[in-house]
C-alpha positions, 0 to 999 in steps of 0.5 A: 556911369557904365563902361560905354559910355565912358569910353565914348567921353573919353574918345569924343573931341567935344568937352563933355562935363564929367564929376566925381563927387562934385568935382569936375574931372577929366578922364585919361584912362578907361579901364572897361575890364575892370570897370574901372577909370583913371581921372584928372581932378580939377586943373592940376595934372598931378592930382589923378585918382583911378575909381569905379566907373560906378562913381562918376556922373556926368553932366 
């Protein structure tokens, strides 16, 4: 996923499905400098992970 379009999600008040290796995630954080986004996986609010952009898929 490229930076834009990333921050678009994160911006949006629409739900739009995001994955990180199959798993639904949610994005807190977009780091476009360093292409970078700190996500929520699944439905535990403790269980983030910062990755590549590059990683993410959406849909």
């Amino acid at each position: 996923m490229d930076a834009s379009r990333a921050k678009q999600i994160y911006d949006s008040s629409q739900t739009i499905a995001v994955q990180l290796d199959g798993k639904s995630v949610w994005i807190e954080h977009v780091d476009i400098a360093n292409n970078m986004a700190t996500v929520q996986i699944g439905s535990n609010p403790l269980n983030t992970e910062t990755v590549s952009l590059e990683r993410l898929r959406e849909g």
